[in-house]
C-alpha positions as CSV (number, residue, x, y, z in Angstrom):
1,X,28.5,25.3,8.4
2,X,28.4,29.2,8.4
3,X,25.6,31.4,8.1
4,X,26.8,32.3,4.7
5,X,27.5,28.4,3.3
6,X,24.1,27.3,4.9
7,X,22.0,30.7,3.1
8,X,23.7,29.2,-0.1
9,X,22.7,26.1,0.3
10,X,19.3,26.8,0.8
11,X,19.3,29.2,-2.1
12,X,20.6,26.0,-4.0
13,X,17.6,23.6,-3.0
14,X,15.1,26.3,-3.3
15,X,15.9,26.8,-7.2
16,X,15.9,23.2,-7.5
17,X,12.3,22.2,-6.3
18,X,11.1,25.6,-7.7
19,X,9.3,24.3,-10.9
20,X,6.9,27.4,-11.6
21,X,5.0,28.3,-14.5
22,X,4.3,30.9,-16.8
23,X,1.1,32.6,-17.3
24,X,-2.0,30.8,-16.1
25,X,-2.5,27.2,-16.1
26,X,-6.3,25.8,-16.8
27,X,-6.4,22.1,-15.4
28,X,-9.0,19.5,-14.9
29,X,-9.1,16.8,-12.2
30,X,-7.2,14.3,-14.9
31,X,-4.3,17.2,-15.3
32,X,-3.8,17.7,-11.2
33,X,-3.2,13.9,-10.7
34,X,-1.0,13.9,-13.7
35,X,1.0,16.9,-12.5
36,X,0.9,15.0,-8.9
37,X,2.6,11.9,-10.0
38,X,5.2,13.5,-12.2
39,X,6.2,16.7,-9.8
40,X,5.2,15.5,-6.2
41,X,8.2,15.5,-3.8
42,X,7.0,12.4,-1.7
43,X,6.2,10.4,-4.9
44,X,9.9,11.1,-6.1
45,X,11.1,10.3,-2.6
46,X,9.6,7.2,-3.1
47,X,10.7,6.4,-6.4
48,X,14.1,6.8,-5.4
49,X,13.6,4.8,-2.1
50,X,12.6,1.7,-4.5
51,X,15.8,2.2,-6.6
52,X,18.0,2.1,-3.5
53,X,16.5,-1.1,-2.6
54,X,16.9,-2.2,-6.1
55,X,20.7,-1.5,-6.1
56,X,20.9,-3.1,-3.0
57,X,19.7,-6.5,-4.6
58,X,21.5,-6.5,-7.4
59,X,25.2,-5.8,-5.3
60,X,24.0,-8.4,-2.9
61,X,24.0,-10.8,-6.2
62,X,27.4,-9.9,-6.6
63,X,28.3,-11.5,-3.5
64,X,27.7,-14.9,-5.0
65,X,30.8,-14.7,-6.9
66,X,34.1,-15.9,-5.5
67,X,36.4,-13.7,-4.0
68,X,39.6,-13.0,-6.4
69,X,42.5,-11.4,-4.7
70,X,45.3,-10.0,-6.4
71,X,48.7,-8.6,-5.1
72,X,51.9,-7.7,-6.1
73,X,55.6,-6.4,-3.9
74,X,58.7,-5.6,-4.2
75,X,61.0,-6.4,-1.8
76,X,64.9,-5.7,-1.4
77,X,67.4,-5.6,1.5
78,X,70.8,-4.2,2.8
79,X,73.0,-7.5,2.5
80,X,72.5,-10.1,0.8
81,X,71.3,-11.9,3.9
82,X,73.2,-15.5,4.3
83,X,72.1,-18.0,6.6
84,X,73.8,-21.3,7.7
85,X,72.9,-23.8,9.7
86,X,73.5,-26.2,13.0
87,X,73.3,-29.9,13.9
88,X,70.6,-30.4,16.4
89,X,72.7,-33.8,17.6
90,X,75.9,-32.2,18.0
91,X,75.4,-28.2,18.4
92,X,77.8,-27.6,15.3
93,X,77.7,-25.9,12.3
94,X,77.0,-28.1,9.2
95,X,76.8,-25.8,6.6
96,X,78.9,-22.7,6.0
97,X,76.7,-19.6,5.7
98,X,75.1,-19.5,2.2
99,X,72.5,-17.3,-0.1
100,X,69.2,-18.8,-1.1
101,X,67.5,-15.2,-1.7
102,X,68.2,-12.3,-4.1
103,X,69.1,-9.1,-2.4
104,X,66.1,-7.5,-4.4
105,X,63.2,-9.3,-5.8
106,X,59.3,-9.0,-7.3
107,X,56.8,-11.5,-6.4
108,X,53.2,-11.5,-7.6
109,X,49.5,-13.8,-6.7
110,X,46.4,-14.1,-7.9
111,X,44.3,-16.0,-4.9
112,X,40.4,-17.2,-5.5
113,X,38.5,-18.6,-3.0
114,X,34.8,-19.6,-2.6
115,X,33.2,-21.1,0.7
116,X,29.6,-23.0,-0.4
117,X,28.5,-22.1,3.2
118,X,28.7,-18.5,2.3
119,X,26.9,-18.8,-1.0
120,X,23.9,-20.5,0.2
121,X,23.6,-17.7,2.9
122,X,23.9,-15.0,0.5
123,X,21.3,-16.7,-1.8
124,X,18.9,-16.1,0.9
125,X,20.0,-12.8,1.5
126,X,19.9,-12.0,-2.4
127,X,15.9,-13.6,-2.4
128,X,15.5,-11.1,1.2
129,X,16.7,-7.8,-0.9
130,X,14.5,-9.1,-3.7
131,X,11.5,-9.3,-1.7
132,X,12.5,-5.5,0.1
133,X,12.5,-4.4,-3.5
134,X,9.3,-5.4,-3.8
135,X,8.1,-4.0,-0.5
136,X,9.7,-0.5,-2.1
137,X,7.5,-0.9,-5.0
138,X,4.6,-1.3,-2.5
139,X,4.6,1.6,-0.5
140,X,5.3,3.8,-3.3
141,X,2.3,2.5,-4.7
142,X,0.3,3.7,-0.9
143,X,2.6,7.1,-1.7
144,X,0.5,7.3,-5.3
145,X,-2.5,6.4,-3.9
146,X,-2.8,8.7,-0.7
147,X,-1.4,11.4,-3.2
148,X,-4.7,10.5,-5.1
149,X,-6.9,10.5,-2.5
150,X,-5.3,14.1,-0.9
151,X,-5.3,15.5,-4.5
152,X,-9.0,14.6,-5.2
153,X,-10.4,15.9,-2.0
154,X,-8.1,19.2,-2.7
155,X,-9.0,19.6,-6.4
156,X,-13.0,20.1,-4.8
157,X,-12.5,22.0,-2.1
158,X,-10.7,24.9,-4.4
159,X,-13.4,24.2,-6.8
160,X,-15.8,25.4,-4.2
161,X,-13.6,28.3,-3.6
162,X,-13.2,29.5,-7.2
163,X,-16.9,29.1,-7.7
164,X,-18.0,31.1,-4.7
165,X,-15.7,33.5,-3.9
166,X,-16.2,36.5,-6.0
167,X,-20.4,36.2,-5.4
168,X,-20.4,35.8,-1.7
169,X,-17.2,38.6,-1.7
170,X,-20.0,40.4,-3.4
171,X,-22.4,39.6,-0.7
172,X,-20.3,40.1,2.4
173,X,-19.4,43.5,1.3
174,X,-23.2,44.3,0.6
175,X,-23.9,43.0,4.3
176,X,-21.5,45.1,6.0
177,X,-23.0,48.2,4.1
178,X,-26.0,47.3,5.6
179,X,-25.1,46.5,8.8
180,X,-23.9,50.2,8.8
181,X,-27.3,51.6,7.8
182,X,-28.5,50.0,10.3
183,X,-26.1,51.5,13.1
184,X,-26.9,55.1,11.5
185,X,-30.6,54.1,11.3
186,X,-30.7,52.9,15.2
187,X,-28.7,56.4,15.6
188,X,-30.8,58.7,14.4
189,X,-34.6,56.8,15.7
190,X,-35.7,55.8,12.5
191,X,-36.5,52.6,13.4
192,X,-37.0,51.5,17.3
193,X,-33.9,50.5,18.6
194,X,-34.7,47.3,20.1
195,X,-35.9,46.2,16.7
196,X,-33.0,47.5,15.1
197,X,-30.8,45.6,17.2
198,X,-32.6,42.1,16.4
199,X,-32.2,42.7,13.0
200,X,-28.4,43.9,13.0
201,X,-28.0,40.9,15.2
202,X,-29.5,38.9,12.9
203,X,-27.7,40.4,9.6
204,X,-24.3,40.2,11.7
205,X,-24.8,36.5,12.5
206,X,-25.5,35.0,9.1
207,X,-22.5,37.8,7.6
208,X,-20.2,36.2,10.2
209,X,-20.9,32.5,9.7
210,X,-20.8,33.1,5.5
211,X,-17.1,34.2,6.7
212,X,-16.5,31.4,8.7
213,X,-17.6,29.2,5.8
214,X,-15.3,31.2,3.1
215,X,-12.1,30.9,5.3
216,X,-12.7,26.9,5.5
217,X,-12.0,26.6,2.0
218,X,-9.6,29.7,1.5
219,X,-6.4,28.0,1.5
220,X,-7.5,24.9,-0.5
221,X,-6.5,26.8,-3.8
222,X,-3.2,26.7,-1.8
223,X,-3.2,23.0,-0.7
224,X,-3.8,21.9,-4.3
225,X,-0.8,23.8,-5.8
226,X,1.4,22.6,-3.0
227,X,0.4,18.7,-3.7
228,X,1.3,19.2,-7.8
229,X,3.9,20.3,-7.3
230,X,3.4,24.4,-7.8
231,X,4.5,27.0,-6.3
232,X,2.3,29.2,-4.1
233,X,2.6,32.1,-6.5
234,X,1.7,30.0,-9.8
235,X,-2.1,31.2,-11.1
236,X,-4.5,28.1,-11.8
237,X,-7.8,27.9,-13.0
238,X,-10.1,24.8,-12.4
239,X,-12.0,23.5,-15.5
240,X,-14.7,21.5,-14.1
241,X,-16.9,18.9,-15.3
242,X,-19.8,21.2,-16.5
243,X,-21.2,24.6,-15.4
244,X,-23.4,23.3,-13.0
245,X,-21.5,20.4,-11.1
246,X,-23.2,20.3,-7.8
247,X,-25.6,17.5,-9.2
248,X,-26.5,14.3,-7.5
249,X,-25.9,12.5,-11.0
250,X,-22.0,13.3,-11.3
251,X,-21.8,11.9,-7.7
252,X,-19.4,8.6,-8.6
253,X,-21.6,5.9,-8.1
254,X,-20.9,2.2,-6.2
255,X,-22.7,-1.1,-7.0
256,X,-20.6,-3.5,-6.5
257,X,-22.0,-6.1,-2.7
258,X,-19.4,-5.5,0.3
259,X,-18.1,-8.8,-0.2
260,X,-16.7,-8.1,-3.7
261,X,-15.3,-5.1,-1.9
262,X,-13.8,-6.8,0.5
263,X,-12.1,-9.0,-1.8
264,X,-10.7,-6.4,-3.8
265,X,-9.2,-4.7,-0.9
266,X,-7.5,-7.7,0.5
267,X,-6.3,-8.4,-3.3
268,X,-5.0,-4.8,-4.0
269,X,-3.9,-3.3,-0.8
270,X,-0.2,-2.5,-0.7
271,X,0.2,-2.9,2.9
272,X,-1.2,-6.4,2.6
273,X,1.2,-7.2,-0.1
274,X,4.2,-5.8,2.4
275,X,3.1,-8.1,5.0
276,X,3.0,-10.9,3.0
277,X,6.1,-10.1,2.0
278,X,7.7,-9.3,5.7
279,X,6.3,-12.9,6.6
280,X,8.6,-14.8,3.7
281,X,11.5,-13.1,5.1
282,X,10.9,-13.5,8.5
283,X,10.6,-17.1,7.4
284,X,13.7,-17.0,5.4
285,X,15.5,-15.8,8.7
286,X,14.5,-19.1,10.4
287,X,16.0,-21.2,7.8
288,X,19.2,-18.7,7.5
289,X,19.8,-19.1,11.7
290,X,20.1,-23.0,10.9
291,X,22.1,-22.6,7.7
292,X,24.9,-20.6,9.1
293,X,25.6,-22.9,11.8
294,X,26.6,-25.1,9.5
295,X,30.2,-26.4,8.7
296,X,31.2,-24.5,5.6
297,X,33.8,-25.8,3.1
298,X,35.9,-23.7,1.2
299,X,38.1,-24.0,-2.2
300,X,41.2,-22.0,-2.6
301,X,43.3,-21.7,-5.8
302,X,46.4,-19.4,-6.0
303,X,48.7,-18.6,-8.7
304,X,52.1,-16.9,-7.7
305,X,55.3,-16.2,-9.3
306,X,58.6,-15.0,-7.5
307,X,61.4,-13.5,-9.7
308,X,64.0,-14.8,-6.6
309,X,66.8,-16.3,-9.2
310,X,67.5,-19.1,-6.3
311,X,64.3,-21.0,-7.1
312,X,63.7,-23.5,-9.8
313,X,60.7,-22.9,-10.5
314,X,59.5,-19.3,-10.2
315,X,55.9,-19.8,-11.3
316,X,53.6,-22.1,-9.3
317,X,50.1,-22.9,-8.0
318,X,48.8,-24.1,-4.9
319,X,45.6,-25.3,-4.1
320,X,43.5,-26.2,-0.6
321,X,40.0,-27.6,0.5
322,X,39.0,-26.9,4.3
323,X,36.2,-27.4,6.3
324,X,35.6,-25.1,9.5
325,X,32.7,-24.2,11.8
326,X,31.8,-21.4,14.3
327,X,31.3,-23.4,17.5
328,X,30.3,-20.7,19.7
329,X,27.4,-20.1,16.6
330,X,26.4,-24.0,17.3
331,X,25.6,-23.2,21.3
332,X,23.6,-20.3,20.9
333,X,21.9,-21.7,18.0
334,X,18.9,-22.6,20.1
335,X,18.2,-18.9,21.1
336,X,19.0,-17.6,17.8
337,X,16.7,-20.1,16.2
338,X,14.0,-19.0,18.7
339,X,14.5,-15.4,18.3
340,X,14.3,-16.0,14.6
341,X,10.8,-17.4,15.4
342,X,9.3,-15.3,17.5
343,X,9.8,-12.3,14.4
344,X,8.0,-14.6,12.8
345,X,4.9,-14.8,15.0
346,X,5.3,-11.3,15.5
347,X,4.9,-11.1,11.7
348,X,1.8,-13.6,12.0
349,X,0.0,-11.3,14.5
350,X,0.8,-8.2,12.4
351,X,-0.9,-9.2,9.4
352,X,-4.1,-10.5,11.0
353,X,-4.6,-7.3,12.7
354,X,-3.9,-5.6,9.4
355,X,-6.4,-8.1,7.4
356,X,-9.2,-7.1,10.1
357,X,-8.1,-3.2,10.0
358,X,-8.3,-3.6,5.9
359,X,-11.8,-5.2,6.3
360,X,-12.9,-2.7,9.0
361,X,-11.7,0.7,6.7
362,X,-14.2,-1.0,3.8
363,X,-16.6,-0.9,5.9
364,X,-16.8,2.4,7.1
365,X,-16.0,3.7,3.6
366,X,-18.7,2.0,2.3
367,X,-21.1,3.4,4.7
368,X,-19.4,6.8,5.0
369,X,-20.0,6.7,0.9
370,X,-23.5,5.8,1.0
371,X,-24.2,8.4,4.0
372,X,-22.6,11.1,2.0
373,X,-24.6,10.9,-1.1
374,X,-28.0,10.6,0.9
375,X,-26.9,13.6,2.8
376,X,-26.1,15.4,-0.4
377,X,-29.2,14.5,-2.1
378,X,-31.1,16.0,0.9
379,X,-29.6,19.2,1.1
380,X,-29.8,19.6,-2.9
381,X,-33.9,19.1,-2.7
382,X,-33.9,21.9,0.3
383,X,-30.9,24.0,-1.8
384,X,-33.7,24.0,-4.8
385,X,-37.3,25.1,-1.9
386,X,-34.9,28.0,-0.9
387,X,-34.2,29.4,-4.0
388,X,-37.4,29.7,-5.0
389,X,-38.3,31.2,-1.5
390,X,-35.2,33.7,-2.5
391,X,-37.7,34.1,-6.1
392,X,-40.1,34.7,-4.1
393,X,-38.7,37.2,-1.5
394,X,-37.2,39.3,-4.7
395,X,-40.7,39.2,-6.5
396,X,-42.4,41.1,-3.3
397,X,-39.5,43.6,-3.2
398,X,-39.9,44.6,-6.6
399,X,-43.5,44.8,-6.2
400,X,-43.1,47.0,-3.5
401,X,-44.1,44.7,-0.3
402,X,-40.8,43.6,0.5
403,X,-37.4,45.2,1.7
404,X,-34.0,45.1,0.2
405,X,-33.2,44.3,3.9
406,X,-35.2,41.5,3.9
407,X,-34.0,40.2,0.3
408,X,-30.6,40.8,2.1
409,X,-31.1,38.3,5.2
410,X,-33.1,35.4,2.8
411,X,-29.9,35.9,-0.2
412,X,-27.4,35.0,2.9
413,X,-29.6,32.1,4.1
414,X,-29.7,30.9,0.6
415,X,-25.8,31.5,0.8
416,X,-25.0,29.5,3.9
417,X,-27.6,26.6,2.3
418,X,-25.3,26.7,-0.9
419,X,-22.3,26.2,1.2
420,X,-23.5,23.3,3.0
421,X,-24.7,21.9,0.2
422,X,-21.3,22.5,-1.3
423,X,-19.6,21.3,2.4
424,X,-22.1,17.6,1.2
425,X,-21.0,17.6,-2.1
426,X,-16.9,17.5,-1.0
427,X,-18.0,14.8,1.9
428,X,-19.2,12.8,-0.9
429,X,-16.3,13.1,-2.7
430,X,-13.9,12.7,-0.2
431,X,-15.5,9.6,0.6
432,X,-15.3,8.2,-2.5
433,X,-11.5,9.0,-2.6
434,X,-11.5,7.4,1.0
435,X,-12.9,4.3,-0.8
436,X,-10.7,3.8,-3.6
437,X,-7.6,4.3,-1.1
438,X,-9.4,1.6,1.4
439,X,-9.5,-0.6,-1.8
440,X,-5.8,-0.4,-3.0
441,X,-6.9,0.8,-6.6
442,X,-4.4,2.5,-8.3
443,X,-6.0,5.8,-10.1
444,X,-3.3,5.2,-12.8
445,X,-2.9,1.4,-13.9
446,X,-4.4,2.6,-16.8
447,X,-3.0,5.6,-17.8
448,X,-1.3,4.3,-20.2
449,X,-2.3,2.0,-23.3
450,X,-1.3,0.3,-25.7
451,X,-0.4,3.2,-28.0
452,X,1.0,5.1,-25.0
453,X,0.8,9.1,-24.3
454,X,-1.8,9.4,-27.1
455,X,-4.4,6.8,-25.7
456,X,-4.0,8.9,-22.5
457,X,-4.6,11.7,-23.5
458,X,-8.0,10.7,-25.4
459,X,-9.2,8.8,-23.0
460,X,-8.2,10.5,-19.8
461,X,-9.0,6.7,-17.6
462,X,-7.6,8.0,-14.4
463,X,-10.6,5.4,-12.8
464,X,-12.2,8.3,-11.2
465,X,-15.8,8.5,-12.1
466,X,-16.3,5.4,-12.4
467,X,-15.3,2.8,-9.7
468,X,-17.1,-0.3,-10.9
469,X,-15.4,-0.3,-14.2
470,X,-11.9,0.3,-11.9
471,X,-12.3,-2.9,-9.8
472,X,-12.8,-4.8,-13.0
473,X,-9.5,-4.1,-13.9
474,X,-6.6,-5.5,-11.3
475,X,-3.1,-3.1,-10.6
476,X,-0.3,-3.3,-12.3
């Protein structure tokens, strides 16, 4: 491919994912997992993976049918080709050379066989495709669900960023004005220069570390557009839950005991259902070694017709049963058949380690959820002290016994509290997405109602908010 084919090319695919929009688009949390489902690459990948699979199946069905053969020729030579023939007794010709054939002539069949053998092993290869169909269907249900989990995490970290970029912007540039005061104030003696180093050393520590926490979160804006499906250019605006969402009462809240957890997650978990599924066929393959081995008996039927003028009858059928056996498959059976069983330990072993993995991820969510929100709670009690210190601090300035200075160093203390407490509010969150995903709930079995798009859009039951009411409800 040339440099020129290959730029087209590219051009070509670039226009094709390219699904921008125009103007500014205002989403909630409920609108970024809708775009995600309907416009994410890997969820389309996945779709498309399943209908393979499903194809698959339904040609392997096909298979079941007997095989019909149909042919037809022409055939024609130089002479009219005369034979005679000679007596085995005496060596002599007995008949004088003769024509049975016509110089030119047509023939046609029409040939159906059907070996039972064959059948019974594509049956099991037909149920095998069925069962990798549904093994399609599960891991695009993991693709929808780690795309719910990445897309929840992402939608709060650019929340953070739209909320606090354009006040501690603000504040960053007001530090580095004083930070320059300083300098010219250490320059010229009005203030003792080992003092006014502490303080610009102070001041440049909390202005750096405010930067440090801005640039953490600068390209989640980014991460979120990429994950719905938008392109980097496209201008989004959040539209969160209520002016002041950093509350420990929109935290999403858990009551349900570990075991019930537990349950759930073994019940829903995609990769549970695949293993399952993976230790049928691996079964299936036992019983499939020992089936092919066997003899296999097959009908033929064929229909012909000749136009040679010679024969008395031109149109005929002929008909045959056989039976017939691949010896060599009968020897080797025994290491086949203990191949074929030793995929299935291997499944065996697979899907315990997976059950205790499953059990061992709802535990750590669990506590990693319960952690978080405690943590969070904390830091929003000392948020809510500091800014009354920062009341406080402002109150003496404009009484005259404080300094802007001073107001400066306690407004970027209360800043770098914010961010943490915003930094505890996204651990929360993410660990509530980290739970549904170690549960197997799907964030959009009930998307849809009874009375379709309308329901959805009223009601908005993306399972979100509200986990106990999700694990009442099993996946679709």
């Amino acid at each position: 491919m040339g440099e020129e084919e290959y730029a087209e090319r590219l051009r070509g695919d670039l226009e094709a994912v390219a699904q921008g929009n125009d103007g500014i688009l205002q989403i909630t949390l409920d609108d970024a997992l809708d775009l995600a489902v309907k416009r994410n690459l890997d969820v389309q990948v996945a779709l498309m993976e399943e209908l393979i699979r499903s194809g698959e199946y339904n040609i392997e069905k096909l298979s079941l049918l007997p095989k019909i053969e149909a042919g037809a020729s022409y055939q024609g030579r130089s002479n009219t080709g005369a034979s005679s023939s000679r007596s085995a007794l005496t060596g002599m010709q007995s008949l004088e050379p003769s024509i049975s054939t016509d110089r030119h002539r047509r023939t046609a069949q029409l040939e159906a066989s059907w070996n039972i053998l064959d059948a019974a092993v594509t049956v099991a290869h037909a149920r095998t495709a069925s069962d990798r169909v549904l093994i399609a269907h599960e891991r695009r249900r993991k693709v929808l669900q780690n795309l719910a989990q990445d897309v929840y995490v992402a939608f709060w970290r650019a929340a953070a960023e739209q909320e606090t970029s354009s006040k501690h912007a603000a504040l960053l540039t007001e530090a580095d004005k004083r930070l320059a005061d300083l300098e010219q104030a250490i320059k010229k003696g009005i203030i003792p220069y080992e003092s006014g180093l502490q303080k610009k050393e102070e001041l440049l520590r909390k202005r750096n570390t405010l930067a440090e926490k801005r640039r953490n979160v600068a390209r989640a804006m980014l991460e979120l557009k990429t994950l719905i499906g938008l392109s980097p250019d496209d201008k989004i605006v959040l539209q969160l839950p209520q002016k002041n969402w950093l509350t420990s009462d929109d935290l999403p809240k858990l009551e349900q005991d570990l075991e019930k957890l537990q349950d759930t997650a073994l019940m829903n978990r995609p990769e549970v259902k695949e293993a399952f599924l993976k230790e049928r066929i691996a079964l299936r393959e036992i019983k499939t070694t020992v089936l092919e081995v066997l003899p296999g008996a097959r009908f033929f039927l064929g229909l012909n017709k000749d136009t040679n003028s010679f024969l008395s009858d031109q149109d005929w059928a002929n008909f045959s049963v056989s039976l017939s056996a691949m010896l060599m498959d009968l020897f080797t059976l025994p290491q086949r058949y203990e191949q074929a069983k030793n995929k299935k330990a291997l499944s065996d072993k697979q899907r315990y380690a997976l059950l205790v993995a499953v059990i061992a991820q709802v535990h750590v969510a669990k506590q990693q959820l319960e952690e978080s929100r405690s943590q969070f709670s904390q830091m929003d009690e000392q948020a809510d002290n500091y800014r009354r210190i920062l009341r406080s601090e402002r109150r003496k300035r404009e009484a005259g016994l404080g300094s802007d200075l001073s107001v400066l160093n306690t407004e970027l203390d209360d800043a770098l509290l914010q961010w943490d407490r915003i930094f505890a509010y996204q651990a929360a969150q993410h660990a509530y997405a980290r739970m549904l995903n170690s549960l197997g709930v799907d964030v959009w079995q009930n998307a849809e109602k009874q009375d379709g798009e309308k329901q959805k859009k009223d009601d908005k039951q993306y399972h979100l908010t509200q986990l106990d009411a999700a694990l009442q409800t099993p996946h679709r």
